[in-house]
C-alpha positions in Angstrom: 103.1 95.4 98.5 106.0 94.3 100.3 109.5 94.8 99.1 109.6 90.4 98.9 106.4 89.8 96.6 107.9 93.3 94.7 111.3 91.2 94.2 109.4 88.3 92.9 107.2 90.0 90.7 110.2 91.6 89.3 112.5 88.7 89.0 109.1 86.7 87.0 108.8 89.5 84.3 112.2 89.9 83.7 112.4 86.4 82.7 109.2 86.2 80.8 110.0 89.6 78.9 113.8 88.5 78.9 114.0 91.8 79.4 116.6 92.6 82.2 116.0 96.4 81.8 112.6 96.4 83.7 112.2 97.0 87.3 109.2 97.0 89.6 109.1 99.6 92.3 106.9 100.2 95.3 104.3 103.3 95.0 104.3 106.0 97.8 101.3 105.7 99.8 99.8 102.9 98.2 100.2 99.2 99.4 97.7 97.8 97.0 100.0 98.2 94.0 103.1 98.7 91.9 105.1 100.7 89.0 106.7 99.0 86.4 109.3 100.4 84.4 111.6 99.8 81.4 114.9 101.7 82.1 113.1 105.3 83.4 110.1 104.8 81.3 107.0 104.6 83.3 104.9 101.6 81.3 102.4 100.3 84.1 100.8 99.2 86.8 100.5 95.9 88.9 97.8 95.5 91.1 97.4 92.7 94.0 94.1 90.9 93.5 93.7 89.1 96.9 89.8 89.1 97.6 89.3 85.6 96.5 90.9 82.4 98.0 93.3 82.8 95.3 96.0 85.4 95.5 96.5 87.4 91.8 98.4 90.2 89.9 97.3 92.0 87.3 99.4 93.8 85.2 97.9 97.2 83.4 99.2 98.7 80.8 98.1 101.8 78.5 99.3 102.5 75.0 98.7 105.6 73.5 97.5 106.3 69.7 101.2 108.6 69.6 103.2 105.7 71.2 102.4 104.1 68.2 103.5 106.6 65.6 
């Protein structure tokens, strides 16, 4: 992704998470697709979705049975 559409998609989710803590970075050796962090905690992916006339992001994110505890 490049380091503009990163900005913007980090910008967006800090505002809809009101959550000023979490960054987007870029991944090494992969354009398709970012981190997402809160602080230094790993929590996700987004992945650019741009095969249909529509450009889209989707955001994934595991949780894991122990995360819950």
């Amino acid at each position: 992704m490049e380091p503009r559409e990163i900005a913007r998609l980090e910008a967006y989710l800090q505002k809809k998470f009101n959550l000023p803590s979490l960054s987007v970075k870029a991944r090494p050796k992969k354009d398709d697709s970012a981190e997402v962090f809160i602080g230094d905690e790993f929590i996700g992916l987004i992945f650019k979705d741009d095969e249909d006339e529509d450009l889209a992001y989707n955001f994934q994110m595991a949780i894991l049975d122990y995360d819950l505890v």
